[in-house]
N, C-alpha and C positions, 0 to 999 in steps of 0.2 A: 611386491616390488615397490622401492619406494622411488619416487622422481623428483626432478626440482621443477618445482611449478612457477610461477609469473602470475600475479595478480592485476591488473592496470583498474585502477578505479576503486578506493576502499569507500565507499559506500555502505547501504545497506546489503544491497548483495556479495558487492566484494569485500566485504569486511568478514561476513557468516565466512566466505569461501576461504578466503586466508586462514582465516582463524581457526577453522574445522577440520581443515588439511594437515596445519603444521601441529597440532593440536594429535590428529592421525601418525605423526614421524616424519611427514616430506616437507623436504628445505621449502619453504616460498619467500618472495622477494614479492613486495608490493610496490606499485606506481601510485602517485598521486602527482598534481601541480600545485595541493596545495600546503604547501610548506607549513604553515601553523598546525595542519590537521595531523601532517607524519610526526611534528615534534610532540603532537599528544600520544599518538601511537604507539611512538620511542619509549614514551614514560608509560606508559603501560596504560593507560587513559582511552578511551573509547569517545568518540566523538559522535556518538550516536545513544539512544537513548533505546536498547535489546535486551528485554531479559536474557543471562546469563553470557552474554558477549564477553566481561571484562576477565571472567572465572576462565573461560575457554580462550581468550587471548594470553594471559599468564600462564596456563600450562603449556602453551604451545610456544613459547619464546623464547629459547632456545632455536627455536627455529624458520621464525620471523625477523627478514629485515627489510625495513623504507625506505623507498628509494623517489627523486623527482628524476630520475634518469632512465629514458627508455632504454638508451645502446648499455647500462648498467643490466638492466632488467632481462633485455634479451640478449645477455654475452652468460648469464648465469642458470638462465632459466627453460628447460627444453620444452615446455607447455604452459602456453599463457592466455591465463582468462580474461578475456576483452569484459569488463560492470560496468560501462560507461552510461551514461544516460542517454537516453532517446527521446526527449520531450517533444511533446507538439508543434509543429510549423506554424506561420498563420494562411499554411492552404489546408490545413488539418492533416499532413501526411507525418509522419516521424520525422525528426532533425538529426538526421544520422552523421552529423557535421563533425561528433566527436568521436565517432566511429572510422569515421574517414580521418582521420585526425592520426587514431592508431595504427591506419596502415601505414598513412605516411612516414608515424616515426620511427618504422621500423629498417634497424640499418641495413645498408647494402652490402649484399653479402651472405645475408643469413642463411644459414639450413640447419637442416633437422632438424628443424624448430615447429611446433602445431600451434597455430591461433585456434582457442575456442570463444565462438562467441556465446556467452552468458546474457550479453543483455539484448530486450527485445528489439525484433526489429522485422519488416513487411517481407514475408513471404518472398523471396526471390531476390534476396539482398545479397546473399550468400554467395549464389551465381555471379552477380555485378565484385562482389569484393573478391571472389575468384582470378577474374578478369584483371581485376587493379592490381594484385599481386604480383599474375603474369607479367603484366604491361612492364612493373617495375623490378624485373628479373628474379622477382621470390617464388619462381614456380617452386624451390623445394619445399618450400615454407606450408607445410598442411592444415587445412579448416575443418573447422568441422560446427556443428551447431548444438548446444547443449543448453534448453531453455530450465530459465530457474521457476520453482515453486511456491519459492517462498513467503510464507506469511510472516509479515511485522508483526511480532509481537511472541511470536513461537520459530522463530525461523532457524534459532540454533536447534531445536529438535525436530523441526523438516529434513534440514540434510542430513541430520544424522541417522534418523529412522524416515528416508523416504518412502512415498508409497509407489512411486516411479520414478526410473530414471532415463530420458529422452535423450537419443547424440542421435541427431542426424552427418552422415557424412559422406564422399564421393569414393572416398579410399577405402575398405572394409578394412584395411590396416591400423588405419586411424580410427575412425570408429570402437575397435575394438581396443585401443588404446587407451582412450577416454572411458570404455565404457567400464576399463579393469578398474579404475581410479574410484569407483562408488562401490563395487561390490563389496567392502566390507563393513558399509551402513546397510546394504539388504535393499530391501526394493522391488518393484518386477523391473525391469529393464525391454527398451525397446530401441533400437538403433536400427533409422531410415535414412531413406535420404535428405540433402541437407533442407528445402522447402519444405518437403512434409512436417520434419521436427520444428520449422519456424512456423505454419501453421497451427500445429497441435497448440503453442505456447498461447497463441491469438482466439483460439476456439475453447479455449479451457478456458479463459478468464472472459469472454462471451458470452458461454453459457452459464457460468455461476453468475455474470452478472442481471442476464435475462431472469433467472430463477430470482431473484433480488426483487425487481421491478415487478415480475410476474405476483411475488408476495404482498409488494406493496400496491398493486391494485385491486387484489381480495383483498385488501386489506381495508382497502378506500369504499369498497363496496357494505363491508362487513357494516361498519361504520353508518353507510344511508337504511342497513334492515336490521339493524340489530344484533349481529350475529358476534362472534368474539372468534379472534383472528387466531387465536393463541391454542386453540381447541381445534381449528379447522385445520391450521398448518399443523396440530399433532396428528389430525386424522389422517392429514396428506400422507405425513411421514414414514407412517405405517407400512403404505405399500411400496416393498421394496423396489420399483421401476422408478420411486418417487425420489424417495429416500429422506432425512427430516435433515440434513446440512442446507443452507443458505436458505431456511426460509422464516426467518427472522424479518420481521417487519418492521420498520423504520422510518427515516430518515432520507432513506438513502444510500449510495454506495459511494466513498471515494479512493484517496491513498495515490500513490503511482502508479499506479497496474490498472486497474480497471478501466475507471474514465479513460485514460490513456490508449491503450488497447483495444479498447469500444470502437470509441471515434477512429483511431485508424484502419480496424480492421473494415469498418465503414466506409473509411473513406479509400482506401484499396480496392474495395468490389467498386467503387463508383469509378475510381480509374480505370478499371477494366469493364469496363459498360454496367455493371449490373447493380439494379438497385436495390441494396439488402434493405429491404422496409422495416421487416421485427427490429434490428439494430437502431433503426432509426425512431421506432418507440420506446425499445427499453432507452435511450437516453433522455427521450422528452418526459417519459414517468420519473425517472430520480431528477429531473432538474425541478418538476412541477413537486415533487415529494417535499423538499428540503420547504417549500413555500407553503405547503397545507400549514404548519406551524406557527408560522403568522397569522393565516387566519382564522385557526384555535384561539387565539390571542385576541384577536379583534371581536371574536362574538362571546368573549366573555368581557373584555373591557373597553367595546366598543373603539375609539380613535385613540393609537399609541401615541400621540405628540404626548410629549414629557413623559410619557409613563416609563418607566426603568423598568428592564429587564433584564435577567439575569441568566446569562450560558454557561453553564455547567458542562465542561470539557472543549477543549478544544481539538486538540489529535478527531485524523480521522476515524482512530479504533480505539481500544486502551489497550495498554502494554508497549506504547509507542509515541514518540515527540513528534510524530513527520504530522503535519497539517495542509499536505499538497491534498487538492481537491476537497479537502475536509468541508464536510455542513457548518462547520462554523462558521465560517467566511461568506458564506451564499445569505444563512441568516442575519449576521451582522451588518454586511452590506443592506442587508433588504430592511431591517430594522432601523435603521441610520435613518434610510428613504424615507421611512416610515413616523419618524421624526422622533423616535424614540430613545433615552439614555440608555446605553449597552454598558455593561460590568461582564467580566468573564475570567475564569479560573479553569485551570487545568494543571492536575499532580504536576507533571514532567515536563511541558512544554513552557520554553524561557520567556521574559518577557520582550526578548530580544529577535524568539524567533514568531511572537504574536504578533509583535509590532509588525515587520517584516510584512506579513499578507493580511492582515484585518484594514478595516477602515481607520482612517483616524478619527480621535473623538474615545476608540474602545479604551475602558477603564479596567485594567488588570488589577486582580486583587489576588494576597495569598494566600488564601484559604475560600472555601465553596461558601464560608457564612459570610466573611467579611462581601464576597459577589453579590449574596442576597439582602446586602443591608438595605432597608428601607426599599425594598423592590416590591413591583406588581406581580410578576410572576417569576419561576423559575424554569427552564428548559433544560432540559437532560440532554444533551447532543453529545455526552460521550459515556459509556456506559462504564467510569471506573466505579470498583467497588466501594469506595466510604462514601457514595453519595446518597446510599440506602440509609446511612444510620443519624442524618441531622431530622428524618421525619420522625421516630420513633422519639427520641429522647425531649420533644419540645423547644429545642433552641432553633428550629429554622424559624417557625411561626414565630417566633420572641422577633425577631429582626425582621422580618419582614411587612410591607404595609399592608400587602393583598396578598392573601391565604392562594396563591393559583400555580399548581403546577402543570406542564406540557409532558408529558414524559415521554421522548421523541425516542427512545431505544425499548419501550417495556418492561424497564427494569425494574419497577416497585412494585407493591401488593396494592391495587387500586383501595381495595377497600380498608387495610390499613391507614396508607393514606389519604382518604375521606376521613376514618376514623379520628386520625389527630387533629380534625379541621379545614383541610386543604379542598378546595376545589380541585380534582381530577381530569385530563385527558391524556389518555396515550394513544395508541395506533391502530385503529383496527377493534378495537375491544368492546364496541358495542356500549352502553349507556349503563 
């Protein structure tokens, strides 16, 4: 059965969800406020930077349209997906401002309408946004909770082949309404009630993130005995209780989901008395991680004043332009400190949206050589693929002053590159 859906928020998550639904055969109407981004939309333009977004927007457009009008949105649409952002406060809890934002503008009057909430938000909101509902006569008006999964950078084949599909809800009516809307991407399916499914969302990206931190402190260790980080996480992997996803050693972990969801689900158990300590180390190992890189740096070239350095990606993954919590940002700032000249390139990400959250001072360049021209070293902080091939063919070493790479993701052949001349260090990988 096909339904007319309601998107509010074309972001990264509401833009997959649009796009994969109408894309599916059901009518959807998207919300946004920002007028520039729907006129990209309209033109068929993708304001975001997703593998295969713009293919799966075109197919579906017949069946997409934009709207900055809520009473538009829900006069056409009989389930609407709340993607709005939930950023951090500065008490560290979620800014659920835009969220409340959606209740409000929902018109008087409405029924048999279902708000889903897609974006994240603390454990027990659902119940509070219940309530506001009532207060404001939309008791028919149904919730339900449907946390997303997805990854930047693969996210149009998350939805499409999920490995789960989460609807918490109060009504099993509704529930079961929601949950018919995924069945023909496949999936296990599990439909709770509406806190437990806003939990699961917070403990899933908790635990993958702990598993992160957890890697990059064998990895910190490997590094004082010797050992190679890269052998050890396969050995982990091995055993299926273990399993070999997220133990990639690095950097660090950023993006919008993690950090984000860390610190709140932290700071949630601290408002209800209890103090999650493990939470409270995996965040102090990726803020201390992204710094070990620096001083990789200093005990090969001693004091960085003037010395140039060169960041090699900025996004916080590849296959994506988003740079919220990115290592880039953490290094640069700490490099600046450091009194150091910063150059930095990355495929997809504008110079517009670098400016944006880097320091100023960083020198964009468009291309990885032009970043390494006359540099001390170079840093890997994002792991796209053509960064592998300026070490093999001899044009990095031509530009550059000091032969020294960091490789902050793992991603080169260490002894290759020793081989073409470069001083090495990566993560974990022993000497």
């Amino acid at each position: 059965m096909k339904e007319r859906l309601g998107v509010i928020g074309v972001g990264y998550v509401g833009l997959v969800t649009a796009a994969c639904f109408a894309q599916a055969g059901h009518e959807v109407v998207c919300l946004d406020i920002d007028e520039r981004k729907l006129e990209r939309l309209r033109a068929g333009q993708a304001p975001i930077h997703e593998p295969g977004v713009e293919e799966v927007l075109a197919e579906g457009r017949e069946h997409l349209t934009f709207t900055s009008s809520a009473s538009e949105l829900f006069e056409r649409a009989e389930i609407a997906f709340v993607c709005v952002d939930t950023p951090p406060s500065a008490s560290g809890d979620a800014d659920l401002s835009r969220v409340e934002a959606v209740i409000d503008a929902i018109p008087a009057g409405t029924s048999d309408a279902v708000l889903v909430m897609k974006s994240t938000v603390p454990p027990g909101t659902g119940a509070r946004l219940r309530r506001a509902l009532d207060e404001r006569g939309l008791n028919r008006v149904g919730y339900a909770s449907n946390p997303e999964f997805l990854r930047e950078g693969s996210a149009i084949s998350d939805f499409r082949r999920p490995d789960r599909v989460v609807v918490g809800a109060q009504d099993p009516a509704v529930g079961e309404r929601i949950a018919a809307l995924y069945r023909a991407f496949g999936g296990s399916e599990l439909v709770t009630d509406v806190t437990s499914a806003e939990m699961i969302k917070h403990a899933s990206n908790a635990f993958l993130a702990t598993k992160i931190s957890f890697i990059n402190e064998i990895a910190n260790v490997c590094e004082e005995v010797g050992a190679n980080v890269d052998l050890v996480a396969r050995g982990m992997g091995l055993d299926a209780r273990i399993g070999s996803s997220f133990l990639r050693p690095g950097l660090g972990f950023g993006g919008s989901c993690f950090p984000k969801d860390v610190a709140a689900l932290k700071q949630l158990a601290g408002n209800s008395g209890y103090h999650f300590q493990l939470l409270s180390a995996v965040i102090e190992v990726n803020e201390l991680q992204k710094r070990r890189a620096v001083a990789k740096l200093k005990r090969h070239l001693g004091s960085l004043r003037d010395r140039r350095i060169a960041l090699w990606g900025l996004a916080f993954k590849p296959d994506t332009d988003d740079m919220r919590e990115a290592s880039s940002v953490v290094l640069a700032a700490r490099l600046v400190a450091e009194g150091a000249e910063v150059s930095g390139y990355d495929p997809v990400v504008s110079g517009a949206q670098a400016a944006a959250v880097l320091p100023r001072g960083i020198q964009l360049a468009d291309s990885a050589l032009e970043a390494a021209r006359g540099a001390d070293a170079v840093v890997i902080v994002t792991e796209w693929p053509e960064f592998v091939a300026p070490f093999g063919d001899g044009s990095l070493r031509a530009v550059m002053r000091t032969p020294l790479v960091i490789d902050g993701r793992n991603q080169l052949d260490p002894g290759s590159v020793r081989a073409a001349g470069f001083a090495y260090e990566g993560v974990g990988r022993g000497d």
